[in-house]
N, C-alpha and C positions, 0 to 999 in steps of 0.2 A: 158459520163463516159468512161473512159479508158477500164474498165472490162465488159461494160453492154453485156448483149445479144443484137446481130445484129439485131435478130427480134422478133420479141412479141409474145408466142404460142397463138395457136389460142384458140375458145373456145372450141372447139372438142379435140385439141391436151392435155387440162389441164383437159377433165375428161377423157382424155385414161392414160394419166397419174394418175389421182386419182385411178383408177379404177386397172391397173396396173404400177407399180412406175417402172422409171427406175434405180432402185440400190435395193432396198432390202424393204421387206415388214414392219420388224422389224423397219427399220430405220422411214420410213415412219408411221408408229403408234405412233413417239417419235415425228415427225413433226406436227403430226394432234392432238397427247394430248397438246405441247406447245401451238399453235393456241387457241383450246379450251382452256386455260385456262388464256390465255391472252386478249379472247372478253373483252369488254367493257358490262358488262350485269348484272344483276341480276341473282344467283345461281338456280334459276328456271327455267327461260328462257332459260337458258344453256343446263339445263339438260333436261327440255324436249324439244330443239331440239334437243341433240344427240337422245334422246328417240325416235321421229319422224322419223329422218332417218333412226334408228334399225328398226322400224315398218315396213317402204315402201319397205327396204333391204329384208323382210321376205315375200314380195307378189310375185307372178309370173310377175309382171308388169316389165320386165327387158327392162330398156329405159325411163320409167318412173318414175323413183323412188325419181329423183328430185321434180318432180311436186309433185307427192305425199305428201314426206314429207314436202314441204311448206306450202301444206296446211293443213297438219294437224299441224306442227308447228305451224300456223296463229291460228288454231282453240283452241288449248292449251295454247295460249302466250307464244310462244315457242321463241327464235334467230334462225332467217332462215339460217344465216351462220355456226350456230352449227349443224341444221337438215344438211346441206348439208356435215358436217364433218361427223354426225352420218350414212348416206350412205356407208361411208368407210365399216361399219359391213358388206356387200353385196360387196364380190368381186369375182373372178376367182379361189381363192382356199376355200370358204366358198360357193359359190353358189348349186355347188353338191349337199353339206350337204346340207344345206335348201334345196332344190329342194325335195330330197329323203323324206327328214323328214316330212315335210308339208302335201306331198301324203301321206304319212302312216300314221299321224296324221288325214288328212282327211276323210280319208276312216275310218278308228276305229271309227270318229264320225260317219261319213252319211252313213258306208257299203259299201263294196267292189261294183264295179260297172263294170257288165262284160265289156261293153263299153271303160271301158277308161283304154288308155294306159301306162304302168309304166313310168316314167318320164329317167329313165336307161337303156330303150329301143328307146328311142326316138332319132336320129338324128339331131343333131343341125344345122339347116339351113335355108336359106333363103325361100325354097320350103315347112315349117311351115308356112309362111306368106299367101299362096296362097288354106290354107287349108279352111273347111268352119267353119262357128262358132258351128255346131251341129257336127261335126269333133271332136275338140277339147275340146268342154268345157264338154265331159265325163273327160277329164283329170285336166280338170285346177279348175274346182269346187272342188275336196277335196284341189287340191294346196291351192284356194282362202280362204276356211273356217281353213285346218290347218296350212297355214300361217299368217291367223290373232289372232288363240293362240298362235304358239310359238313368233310373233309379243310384242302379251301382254304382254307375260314372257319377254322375251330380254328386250323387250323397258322398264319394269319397272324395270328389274334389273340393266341397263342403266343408269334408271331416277337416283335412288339411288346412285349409286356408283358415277355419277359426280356429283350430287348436291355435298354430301359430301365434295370430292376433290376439287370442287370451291369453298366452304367454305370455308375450309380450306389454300388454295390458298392465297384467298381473306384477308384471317385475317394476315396470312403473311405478305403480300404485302403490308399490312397496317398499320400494326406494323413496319416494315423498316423502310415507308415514315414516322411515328412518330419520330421514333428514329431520323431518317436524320434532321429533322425539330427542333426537340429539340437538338440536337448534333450543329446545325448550331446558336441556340440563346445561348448554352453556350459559342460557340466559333465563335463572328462573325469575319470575312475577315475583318482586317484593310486594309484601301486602302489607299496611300502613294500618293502624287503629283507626282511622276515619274509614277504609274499605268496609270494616268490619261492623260500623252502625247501619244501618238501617236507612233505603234512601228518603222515607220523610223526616227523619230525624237528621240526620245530615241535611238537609234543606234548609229548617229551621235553625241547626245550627249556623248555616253561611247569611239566613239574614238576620240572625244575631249580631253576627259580626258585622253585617252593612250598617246596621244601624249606630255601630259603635264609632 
């Protein structure tokens, strides 16, 4: 193709991109709602894999969140390519908030915990990987418990609001293809013996005829 891209991005390159677009975040929500509602799927399916993905987007598991929601996708009969659009909920300017909220939802459930560290004090770095797991997990267990309430919420207010809109989609979509279908038997295409040649043969034929 004249236009295509030279090279194929990779698969690291298309979740740096999902994860941050390069042009605009807005624009990028109008890519990922047309997607979704263009699956091939059943209205459930749909909605709870965007639901899935809101889920996994809400855990401190950042890097993982694919995995996650496929499989909770899988475990709801969810579309794994909708979990992986509902990931979108979890990005670079939404992560903070979740992060914050989850810790302080956490903690109001299980109690402050002198141990662990606010998540807004923490340093974002590779030198967190090398920490130990009794380190860490004073901090990431209220993450872990108040990320899978505000989870629930999200993900079912998710569920809702795309079932709906893929219903709704869906009945459109379906109603056209009637219309177009009944449109087509009240007015079917006569096809003529000149349709049926061939378009250099038909060319030749019409400057046959100029010349006569």
């Amino acid at each position: 193709m004249l236009f295509a891209r030279r090279a194929r991005p990779s698969f690291r390159e298309r979740l740096r991109i999902a994860a941050w677009p390069r042009r605009s975040f807005g624009r990028s929500f109008r890519y990922y709602k047309h997607r979704v509602l263009r699956l091939e799927a059943s209205p459930h399916a749909i909605a709870a894999g965007v639901a899935a993905g809101a889920f996994a987007s809400c855990t401190p598991l950042v890097g993982f969140h694919f995995l996650l929601s496929f499989a909770l996708a899988w475990v709801v009969g969810g579309s794994l390519i909708a979990a992986a659009f509902g990931t979108a909920v979890g990005n670079p300017l939404t992560f903070p908030l979740i992060w914050l909220s989850s810790f302080q939802l956490g903690e109001l459930i299980l109690g402050p915990s002198p141990s662990a560290v606010h998540p807004g004090d923490l340093e974002i770095s590779f030198d967190l990987l090398t920490q130990s797991f009794d380190t860490i997990w004073p901090t990431l267990k209220p993450m872990f418990v108040g990320g899978a309430v505000m989870g629930a919420v999200i993900g079912g207010g998710f569920y809702l609001l795309v079932r709906s809109t893929v219903m709704m989609s869906q009945s459109l979509r379906a109603a056209r293809l009637a219309a177009a279908a009944h449109n087509r038997r009240m007015h079917p295409v006569e096809i003529t013996p000149a349709d049926l040649i061939a378009p250099s043969e038909r060319i030749r034929e019409i400057e046959h005829e100029g010349e006569k």
